[in-house]
Every structure is written in C-alpha cells, then in structure tokens.
C-alpha positions in Angstrom: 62.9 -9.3 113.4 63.1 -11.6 116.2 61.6 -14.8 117.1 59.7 -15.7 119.9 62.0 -18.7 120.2 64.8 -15.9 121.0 63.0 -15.3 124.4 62.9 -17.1 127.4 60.0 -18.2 128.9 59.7 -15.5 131.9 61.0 -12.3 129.5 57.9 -10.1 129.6 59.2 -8.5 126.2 58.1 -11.5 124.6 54.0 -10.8 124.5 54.9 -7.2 123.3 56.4 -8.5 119.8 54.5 -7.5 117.2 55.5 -8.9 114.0 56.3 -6.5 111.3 53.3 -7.5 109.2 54.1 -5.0 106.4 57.2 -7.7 106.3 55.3 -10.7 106.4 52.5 -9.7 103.5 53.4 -6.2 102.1 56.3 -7.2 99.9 54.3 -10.0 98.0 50.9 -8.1 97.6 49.6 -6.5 94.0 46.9 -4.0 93.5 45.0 -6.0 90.8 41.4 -5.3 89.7 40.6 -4.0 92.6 41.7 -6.9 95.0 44.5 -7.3 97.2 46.5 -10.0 96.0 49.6 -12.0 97.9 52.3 -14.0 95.2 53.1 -16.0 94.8 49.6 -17.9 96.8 47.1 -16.6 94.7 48.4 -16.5 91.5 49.3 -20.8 92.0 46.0 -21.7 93.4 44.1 -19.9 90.7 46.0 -21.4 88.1 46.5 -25.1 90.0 42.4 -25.0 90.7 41.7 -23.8 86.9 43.9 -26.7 85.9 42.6 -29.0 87.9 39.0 -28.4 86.2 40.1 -28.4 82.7 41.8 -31.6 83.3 39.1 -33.0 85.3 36.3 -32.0 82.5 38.3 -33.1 79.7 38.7 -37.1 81.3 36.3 -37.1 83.9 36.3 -40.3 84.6 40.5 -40.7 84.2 40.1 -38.1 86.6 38.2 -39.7 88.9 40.2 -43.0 88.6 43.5 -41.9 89.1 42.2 -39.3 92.1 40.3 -42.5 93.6 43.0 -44.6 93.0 45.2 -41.7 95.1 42.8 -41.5 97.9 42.4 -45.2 98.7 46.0 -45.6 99.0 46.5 -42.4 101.6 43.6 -44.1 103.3 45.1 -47.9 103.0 48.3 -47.4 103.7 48.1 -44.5 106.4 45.3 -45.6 108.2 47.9 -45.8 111.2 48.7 -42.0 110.7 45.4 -40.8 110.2 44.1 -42.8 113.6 47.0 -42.3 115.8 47.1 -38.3 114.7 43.4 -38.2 115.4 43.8 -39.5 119.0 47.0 -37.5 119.5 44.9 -33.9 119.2 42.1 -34.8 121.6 44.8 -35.8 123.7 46.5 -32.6 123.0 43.4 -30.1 123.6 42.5 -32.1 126.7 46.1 -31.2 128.3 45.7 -27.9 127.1 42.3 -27.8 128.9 43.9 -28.8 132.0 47.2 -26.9 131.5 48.2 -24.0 133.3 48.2 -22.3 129.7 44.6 -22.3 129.7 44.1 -19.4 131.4 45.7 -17.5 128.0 43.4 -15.2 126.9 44.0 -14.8 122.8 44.3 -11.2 121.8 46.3 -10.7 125.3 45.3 -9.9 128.9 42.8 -7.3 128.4 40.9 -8.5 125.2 37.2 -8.6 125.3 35.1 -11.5 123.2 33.8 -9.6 119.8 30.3 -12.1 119.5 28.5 -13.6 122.3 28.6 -16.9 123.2 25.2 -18.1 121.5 26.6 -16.1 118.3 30.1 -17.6 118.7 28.8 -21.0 119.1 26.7 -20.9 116.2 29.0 -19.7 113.7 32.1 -22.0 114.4 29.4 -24.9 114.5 27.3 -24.0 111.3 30.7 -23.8 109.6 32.4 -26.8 111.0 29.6 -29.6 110.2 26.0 -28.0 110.5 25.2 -29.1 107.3 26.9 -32.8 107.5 24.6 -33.6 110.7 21.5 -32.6 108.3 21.7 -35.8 106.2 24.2 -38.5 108.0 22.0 -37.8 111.8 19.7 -40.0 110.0 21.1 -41.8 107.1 24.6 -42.9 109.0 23.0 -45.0 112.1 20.4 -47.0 109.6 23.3 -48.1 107.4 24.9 -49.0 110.0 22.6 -51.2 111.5 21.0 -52.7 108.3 24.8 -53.3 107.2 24.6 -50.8 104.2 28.6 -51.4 102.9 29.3 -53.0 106.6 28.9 -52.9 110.1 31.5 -51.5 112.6 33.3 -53.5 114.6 31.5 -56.9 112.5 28.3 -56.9 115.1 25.6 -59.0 113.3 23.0 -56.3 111.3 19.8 -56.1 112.5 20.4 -56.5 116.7 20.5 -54.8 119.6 23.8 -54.2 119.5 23.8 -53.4 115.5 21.6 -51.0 117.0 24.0 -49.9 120.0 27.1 -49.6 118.1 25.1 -47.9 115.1 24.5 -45.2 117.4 28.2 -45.5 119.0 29.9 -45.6 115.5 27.9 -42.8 114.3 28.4 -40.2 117.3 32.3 -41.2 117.4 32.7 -39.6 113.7 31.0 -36.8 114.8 32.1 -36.4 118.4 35.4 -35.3 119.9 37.3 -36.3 117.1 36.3 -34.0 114.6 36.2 -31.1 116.4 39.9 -31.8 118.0 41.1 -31.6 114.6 39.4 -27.8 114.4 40.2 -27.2 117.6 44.4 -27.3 117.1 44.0 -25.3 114.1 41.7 -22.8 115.1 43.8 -22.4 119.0 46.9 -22.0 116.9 45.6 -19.4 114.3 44.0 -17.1 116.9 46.8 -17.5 118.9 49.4 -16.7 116.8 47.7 -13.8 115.5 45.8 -12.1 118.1 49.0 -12.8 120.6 51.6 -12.2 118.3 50.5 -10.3 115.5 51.2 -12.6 112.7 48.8 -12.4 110.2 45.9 -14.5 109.8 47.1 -17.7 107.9 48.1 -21.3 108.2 51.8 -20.7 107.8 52.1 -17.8 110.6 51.1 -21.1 113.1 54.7 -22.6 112.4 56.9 -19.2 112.8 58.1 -20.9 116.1 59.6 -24.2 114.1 60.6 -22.4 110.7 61.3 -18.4 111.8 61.3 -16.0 109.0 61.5 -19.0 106.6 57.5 -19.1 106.6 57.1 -16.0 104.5 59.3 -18.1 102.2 58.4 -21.6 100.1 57.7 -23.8 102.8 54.8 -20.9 103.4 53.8 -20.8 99.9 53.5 -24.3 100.0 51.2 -24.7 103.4 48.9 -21.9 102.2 48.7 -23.1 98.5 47.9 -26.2 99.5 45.0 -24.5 102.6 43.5 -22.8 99.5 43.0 -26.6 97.7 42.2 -28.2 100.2 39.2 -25.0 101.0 37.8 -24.2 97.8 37.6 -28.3 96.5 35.9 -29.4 99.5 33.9 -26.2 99.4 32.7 -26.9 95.5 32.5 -31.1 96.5 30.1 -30.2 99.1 28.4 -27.2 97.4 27.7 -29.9 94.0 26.7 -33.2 96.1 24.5 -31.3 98.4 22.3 -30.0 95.4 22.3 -33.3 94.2 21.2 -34.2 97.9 18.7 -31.2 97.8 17.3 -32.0 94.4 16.7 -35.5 95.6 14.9 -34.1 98.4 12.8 -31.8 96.7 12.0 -34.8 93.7 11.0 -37.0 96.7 8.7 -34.6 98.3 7.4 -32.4 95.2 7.9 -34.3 92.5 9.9 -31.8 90.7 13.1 -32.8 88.1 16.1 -33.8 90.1 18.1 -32.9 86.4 20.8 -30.5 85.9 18.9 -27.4 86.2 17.2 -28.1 89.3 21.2 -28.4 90.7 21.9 -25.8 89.6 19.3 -23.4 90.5 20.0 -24.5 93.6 24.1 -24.0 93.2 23.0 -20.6 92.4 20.8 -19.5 94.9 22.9 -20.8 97.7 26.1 -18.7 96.0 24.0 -15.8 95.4 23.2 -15.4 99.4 26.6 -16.2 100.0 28.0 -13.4 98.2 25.6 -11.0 99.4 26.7 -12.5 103.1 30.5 -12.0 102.3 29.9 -8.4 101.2 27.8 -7.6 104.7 30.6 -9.1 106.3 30.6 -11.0 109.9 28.3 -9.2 111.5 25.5 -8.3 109.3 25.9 -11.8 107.1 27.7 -14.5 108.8 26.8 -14.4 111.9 23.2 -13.4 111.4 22.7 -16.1 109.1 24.4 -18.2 111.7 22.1 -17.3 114.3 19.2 -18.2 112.5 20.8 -21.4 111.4 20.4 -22.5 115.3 17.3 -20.8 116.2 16.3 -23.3 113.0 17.5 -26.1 114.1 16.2 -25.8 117.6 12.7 -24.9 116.5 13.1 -28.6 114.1 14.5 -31.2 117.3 12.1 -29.7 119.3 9.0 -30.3 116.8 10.6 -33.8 116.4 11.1 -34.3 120.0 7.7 -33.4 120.9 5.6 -35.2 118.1 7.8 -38.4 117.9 8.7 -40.9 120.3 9.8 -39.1 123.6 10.7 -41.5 125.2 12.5 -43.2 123.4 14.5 -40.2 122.5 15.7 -39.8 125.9 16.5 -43.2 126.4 18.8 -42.5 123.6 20.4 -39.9 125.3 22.1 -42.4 127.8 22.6 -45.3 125.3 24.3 -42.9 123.1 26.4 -41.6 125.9 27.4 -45.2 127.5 27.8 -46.8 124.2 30.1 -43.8 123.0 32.3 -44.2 126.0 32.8 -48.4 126.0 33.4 -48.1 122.5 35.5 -45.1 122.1 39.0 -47.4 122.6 38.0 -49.8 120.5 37.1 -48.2 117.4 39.8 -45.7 118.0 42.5 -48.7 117.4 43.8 -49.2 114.0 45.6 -52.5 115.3 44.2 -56.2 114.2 40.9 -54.7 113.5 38.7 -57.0 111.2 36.2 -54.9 110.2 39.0 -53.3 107.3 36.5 -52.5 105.0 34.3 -50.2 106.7 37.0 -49.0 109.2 38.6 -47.8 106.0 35.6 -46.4 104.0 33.5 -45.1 106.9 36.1 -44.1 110.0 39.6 -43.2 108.1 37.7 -41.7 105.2 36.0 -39.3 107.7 39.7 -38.4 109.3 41.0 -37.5 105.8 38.1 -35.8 105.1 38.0 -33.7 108.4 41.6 -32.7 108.6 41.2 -31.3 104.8 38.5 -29.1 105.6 40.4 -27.8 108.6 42.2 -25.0 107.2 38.9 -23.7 106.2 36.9 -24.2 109.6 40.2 -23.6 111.8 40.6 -20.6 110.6 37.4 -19.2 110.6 37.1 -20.3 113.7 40.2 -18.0 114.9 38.7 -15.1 112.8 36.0 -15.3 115.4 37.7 -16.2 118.7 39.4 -13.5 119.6 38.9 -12.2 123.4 38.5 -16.3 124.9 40.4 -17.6 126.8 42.4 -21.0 126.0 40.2 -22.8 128.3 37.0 -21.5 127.0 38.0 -21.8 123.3 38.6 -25.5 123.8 35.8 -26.2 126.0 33.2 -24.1 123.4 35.0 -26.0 120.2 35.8 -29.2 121.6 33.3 -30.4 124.3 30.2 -28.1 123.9 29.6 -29.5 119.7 30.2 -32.8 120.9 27.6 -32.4 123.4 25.0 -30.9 120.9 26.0 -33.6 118.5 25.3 -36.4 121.2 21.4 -34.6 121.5 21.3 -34.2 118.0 21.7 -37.5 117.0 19.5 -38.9 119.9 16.8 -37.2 118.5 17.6 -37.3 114.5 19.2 -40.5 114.8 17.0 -42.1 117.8 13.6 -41.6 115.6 14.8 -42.6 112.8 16.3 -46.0 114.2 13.0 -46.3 116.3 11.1 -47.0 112.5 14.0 -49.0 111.2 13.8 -51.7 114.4 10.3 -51.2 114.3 9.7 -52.1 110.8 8.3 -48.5 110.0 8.4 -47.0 106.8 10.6 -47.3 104.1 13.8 -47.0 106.4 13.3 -50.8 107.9 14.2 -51.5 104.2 17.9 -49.7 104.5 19.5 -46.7 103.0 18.7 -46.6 99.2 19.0 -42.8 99.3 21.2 -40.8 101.6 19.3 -37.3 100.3 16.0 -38.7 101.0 16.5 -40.7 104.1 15.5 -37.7 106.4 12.2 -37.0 104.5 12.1 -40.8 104.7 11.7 -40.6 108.6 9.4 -37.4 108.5 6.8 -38.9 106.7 6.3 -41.4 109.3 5.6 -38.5 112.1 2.8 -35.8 112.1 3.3 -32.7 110.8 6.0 -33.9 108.3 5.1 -31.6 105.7 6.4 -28.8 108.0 9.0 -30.7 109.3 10.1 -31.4 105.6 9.9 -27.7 105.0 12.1 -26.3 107.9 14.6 -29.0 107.0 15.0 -27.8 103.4 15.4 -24.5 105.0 18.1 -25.6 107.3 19.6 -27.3 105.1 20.0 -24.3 102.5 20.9 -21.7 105.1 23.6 -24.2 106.7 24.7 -24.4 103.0 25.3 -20.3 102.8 26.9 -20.7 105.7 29.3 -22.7 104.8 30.1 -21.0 101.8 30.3 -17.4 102.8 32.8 -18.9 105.9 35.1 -20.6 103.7 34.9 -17.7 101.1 36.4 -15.3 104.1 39.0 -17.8 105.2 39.8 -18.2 101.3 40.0 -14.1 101.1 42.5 -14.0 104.0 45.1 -16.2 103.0 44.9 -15.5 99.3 45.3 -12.0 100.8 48.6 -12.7 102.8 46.9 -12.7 106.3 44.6 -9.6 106.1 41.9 -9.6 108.0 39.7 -6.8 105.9 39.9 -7.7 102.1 38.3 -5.7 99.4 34.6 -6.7 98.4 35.5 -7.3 94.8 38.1 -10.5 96.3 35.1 -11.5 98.6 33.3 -11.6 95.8 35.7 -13.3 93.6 35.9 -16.1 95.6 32.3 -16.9 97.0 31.2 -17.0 92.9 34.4 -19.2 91.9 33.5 -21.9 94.7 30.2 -21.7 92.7 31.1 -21.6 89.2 33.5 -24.5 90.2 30.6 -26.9 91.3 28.6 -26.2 88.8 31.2 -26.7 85.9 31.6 -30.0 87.2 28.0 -30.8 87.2 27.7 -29.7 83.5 30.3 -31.2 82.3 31.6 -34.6 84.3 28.8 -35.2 86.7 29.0 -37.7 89.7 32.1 -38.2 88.1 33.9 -35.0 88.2 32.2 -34.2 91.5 34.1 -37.4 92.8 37.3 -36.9 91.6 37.3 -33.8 93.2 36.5 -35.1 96.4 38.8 -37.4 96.4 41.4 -34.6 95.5 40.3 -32.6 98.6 40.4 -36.2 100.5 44.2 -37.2 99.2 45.4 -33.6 101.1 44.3 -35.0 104.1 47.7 -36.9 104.0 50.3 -34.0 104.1 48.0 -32.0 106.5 48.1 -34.6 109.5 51.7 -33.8 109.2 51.1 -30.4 109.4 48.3 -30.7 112.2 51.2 -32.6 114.2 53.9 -30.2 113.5 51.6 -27.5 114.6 50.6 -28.9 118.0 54.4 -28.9 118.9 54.6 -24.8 117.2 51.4 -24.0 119.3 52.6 -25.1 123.0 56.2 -23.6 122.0 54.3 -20.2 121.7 51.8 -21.1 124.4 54.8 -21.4 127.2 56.2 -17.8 126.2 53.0 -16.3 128.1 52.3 -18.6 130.2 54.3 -16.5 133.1 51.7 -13.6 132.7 48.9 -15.5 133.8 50.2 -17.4 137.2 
C-alpha cells in the first residue's frame, strides 16, 4: 500500500489511491451481538469508560478532586498552548480560504453536495454549539458585566464598557475561535476520506505523518482517546443540561427540580435520540436539525419584534466593532492581569472546545461531502460566527438592555445560569410562549447533540465505517444516557464535575493533535492541488 507522501505533487495517480480499507478496518473487526466491532478501540473505551464510572461513583468527590486538580493545571500551566494553538487554526483555515487549495472539492472533481445548504448548515451548527448559545446568549454577557467570578480584561463592572466588552468577551468564545477548532478537524476528516478513501476516523487524518503506522498503537491511541473525550462530554452535557432544564421548568411551573425530574428528562431526550440514530441522517438528524433552526428563527424573531428593536440593532454594530478592537487583545496570553477569569472563562472554553472536536469534526465530515474547500470553511467557519454575532445581539442585547436598565431580576446578577433566560422573558410580552419554544429548543438541540455524537461514536468504534448496524447505534445513544444518569444517582454535581473535568483534561493532548493535523492536512491538500489550476 502506498502513501500519498510516495507521490509528487503533479502525479495524477495520486487522487486515484484508494486505500485498501479492508486493510485498514477489516483485520481488527468482530461480529459481536450483532454489532460491528474494531479491537482493540472498542473493547478499551468500553472498559476505560466503565472504569471511569465505577471509580467515579465509588469516591465521587476524590474523583472530582483529583480530576479538578488535573484540569486546572492543563489550564494553568498551558494556557500558552491552548491560546497560541487556538489562533494558529483561524490562521490556518483563513490561508486555506485564500489558498489555491480551496478550490478542492472533497469526494473529488465530480462530487455533488448530499444535503442542501440550509440542511447542512443546520446540522453541523445544532451539533457544534446550538444548545450552548441556549443558556450562555444570556447568562455569559450579564456575568460579565455585573462581575459574576470577574470581568475580562479588569474593566470596572457595571459601565459602558463593562457593557462593551461583556458583549466582546462573550461573542469572542463563541466566534471564530470555536468553530476554527471544528473546522481543521472536520476539513481533514472529509478530506481524507472522501479524497482518499481512508475510513472515517481521527487517525486516517495523520496517514500522511505516520503511514501504515496509524492502523497501529499510535491509532489505537488517537481514537481511544476521540471516543473519551465524545461520550464524557456527551453524558457532562446530557446531566448538567437536565439540571439546567429542571431549573427551568421549577422556575416557571413550579415542578420538583429532584432527581426524577432529571432524569425523566435524561430519558426522554435519549429515547428521541435513539429513535433518530435508527432513522439515520436523513429521516432523524437532519430533520430534527431542520426544525431546530426553523425553531430558533421563529424564537429571535418573536424576541426581536416584541422587545427592544432598536436597541437590538444597535447591538449588531457594537457587537461587531467591539469584537474586532478586542479580538488581539483577549487573544494574548502575555502579561495579562485579568488571570483569573482569562483562565476560568477563555482557556477553560479552549479546552473544552478542542475535546468536543472529535465529536463535532467528525460529524461534520460525515456530512460535507460534495463542498468544496472554500465553501466548507466559509459555511463552518465564517457563516456560525456570523449567526452567533445576530444571535447574541438579540439574546444577549435584551437581556443586557434589563440588566443596565435596572429591569428584572437580572440587574441583580447571575444567581442561576438555567434560569437566566426565563429571567429575561418574563420581562417581555408573550413570555409564556417565548418560555415554551425555548424549552422546546432547548430539548430538540439536546437530541441533536446526542444522536450526532452517537454516529461519530458508531464510526470510530466501528473502524471508519460509515453504515453501522442499528443494534451499535443503539448501543451507544443509550450508554451516553445511562452514563449521565448513573452519575446523577449516584455522585451528583459531583460526579457530573469530575467528568467534566475528565473530558476538559483531554483537551491537552488534542491541541497537539489539532496541530499535528494541520501540518497532515495541507501535506494531502498539495497532492490535488494540480487538478484544480
């Protein structure tokens, strides 16, 4: 089997390798109870994951001490890595933007697009941070401005420019930086295996570094540790957001925000999952996906047109200015004197956004196929950033307007991050309806999320393939389930921390990764550039 790295740049032969993929994933897969199975990947992260939870439920709070303790020092001592790493992959995307190589089309010359752009769109955003936006829209810009655990930059709470750089700070966590990170994973991925026929998972994105040694240890290793980093974020966010959701309903109902409101909700929002995984991409992911947005549109639009207008739009352009002036500056790790909250708010974001992007990446790639380099990093890059930036002028926007304004419960702070967004509805008409579309959203972007990363989880616990059986599909949508809701049960906040902080602490040795596989990705980039002069 030959490398592309054995071909020079101009050799036409080189974009009509195709990768003996029996080679790569046949000699390691079992037939086992009815699922398709690659050693050594799933057999370690089944029994690394099942470990993880006994230990975790047996000494919770060890657990969450030693995991916490783990984190803060990747975040403390790295903050370097995880800011200049950060910077390096917008940097990256932009060239490739730019570049000659982005007229590549992944899946090769001919290839057509398999969703349209709206459904494309939707489902690489309701997977990436959908749900996310939900909550911190509102919650994020408020803390920041009525110094809730510190103000970026050290502006004085409570100003204009509290206010300003609230909104800056906010939008540069959830701009360009973000969805860089998805962006080099996601190019890579689809590139590799819609170009060159590896199969579809994290380790085929460094054949041109490691050759055949990725279907090897060092592959084990990169996938083992995708499927860790996938399924604990997965089950962190799965058990804090039905904490956040039984919050929300408590607020607005009255009804228990206990264990079994969590999970009844853990268990809906699984249930729908697996019933999306079984349909597939088109009749679950992607319809789901598409009514996320039609959602979401229907909600800003309510908002937009029943709150204040104006000063919505306004926001737009201080949003926009503020985002550019300060994009250098909070982008610097050097002499910067706000440590506390550039640690807990800015490098804790980077950590956790580079260990959910095996999971997004890939499904991102597992839906890209027929774009062209150009259009997959202006539609993953710059489009969300530009949804984000209206999104938080209007989520955001209003819910500063009441804070400044001494309006509701939010000019008293953040005492609730699951509330905080029912917080600024009741202070608008209609925000009985508002409240209920929200809780809609905000379960739908759940399912989303979950049936996503139970497909990416499928693929590489599957050695690549892009059709596993439904029993696997199942398998894995009910475990990221079961997981969150053995944590509830039996550690609580607790347990639920220390495995965020677990998924958090692999953001470390994936930045490496992400770096390495910038270098991989224009190596295989240049082998077809020649076809597309």
């Amino acid at each position: 089997m030959k490398s592309i790295l054995d071909y020079s740049e101009g050799d036409v032969a080189v974009t009509q390798i195709k990768y003996n993929t029996d080679y790569c994933t046949g000699q390691d897969n079992v037939k086992l109870w009815g699922m398709d199975i690659h050693n050594p990947v799933f057999g370690v992260s089944a029994g690394l994951i099942l470990l993880f939870i006994v230990l975790t439920l047996s000494f919770p709070e060890g657990a969450k001490d030693v995991f916490t303790l783990s984190r803060n020092w990747s975040i403390n001592n790295f903050d370097w890595l995880f800011m200049a790493g950060c910077n390096l992959f917008i940097v990256f995307c932009l060239f490739l933007l730019v570049s000659p190589v982005g007229r590549i089309r992944l899946g090769g010359v001919d290839a057509k697009p398999e969703f349209s752009f709206l459904s494309w769109f939707s489902m690489l955003f309701a997977a990436g941070m959908g749900i996310g936006l939900m909550f911190w829209s509102v919650a994020e810009p408020v803390a920041y401005y009525t110094d809730w655990y510190g103000t970026p930059l050290n502006v004085s709470a409570r100003t204009e420019e509290a206010r300003q750089m609230a909104l800056s700070a906010t939008m540069y966590h959830w701009g360009l930086h973000p969805w860089g990170i998805y962006a080099v994973v996601g190019l890579a991925l689809a590139f590799f295996t819609y170009n060159k026929g590896l199969p579809l998972t994290i380790r085929s994105a460094f054949f041109p570094i490691f050759g055949e040694r990725v279907w090897g240890g060092i592959g084990h290793f990169i996938d083992i540790l995708a499927v860790l980093a996938t399924i604990f974020g997965l089950a962190t966010s799965l058990g804090f957001g039905a904490q956040q959701a039984a919050g929300g309903l408590n607020y607005l109902f009255g009804i228990s925000n206990g264990l079994s409101t969590q999970i009844t909700f853990i268990v809906i929002v699984t249930g729908i999952a697996t019933f999306s995984v079984v349909r597939g991409l088109d009749g679950g992911v992607k319809l789901l996906s598409n009514i996320n947005m039609l959602v979401a549109v229907g909600l800003v639009a309510i908002i937009v047109a029943v709150g204040p207008t104006l000063s919505i739009f306004d926001t737009v352009g201080d949003i926009t200015a503020g985002y550019a002036e300060n994009f250098v500056s909070l982008s610097s790790w050097i002499g910067r004197e706000d440590t506390d909250w550039f640690h807990g708010w800015t490098v804790f974001y980077w950590a956790w956004w580079v260990s959910w992007s095996p999971f997004v990446g890939m499904f991102i790639a597992r839906v890209s196929k027929g774009r062209t380099v150009r259009e997959f990093i202006t539609a993953v890059l710059l489009v969300p950033t530009i949804v984000t930036l209206i999104w938080l002028s209007i989520m955001g926007g209003t819910a500063l307007d009441q804070a400044t304004s001494s309006v509701g419960e939010l000019a008293n702070g953040i005492s609730d991050v699951s509330v905080a967004m029912f917080q600024m509805f009741d202070n608008l008409p209609m925000s009985g309806m508002l409240s209920m579309v929200a809780i809609l959203l905000v379960l739908v972007f759940f399912v989303t999320s979950s049936d996503s990363g139970s497909l990416v989880i499928d693929s590489i616990t599957a050695g690549g393939k892009l059709e596993v059986p439904v029993v696997q599909r199942i398998f894995w949508a009910i475990a990221e389930g079961v997981i969150a809701i053995a944590l509830l049960l039996g550690g609580g906040a607790d347990a639920l921390s220390a495995l965020q902080a677990g998924a958090i602490t692999t953001g470390l040795p994936f930045t490496f990764v992400l770096i390495a596989m910038c270098w991989s990705l224009y190596i295989g980039l240049k082998t077809e550039k020649h076809l597309y002069r």
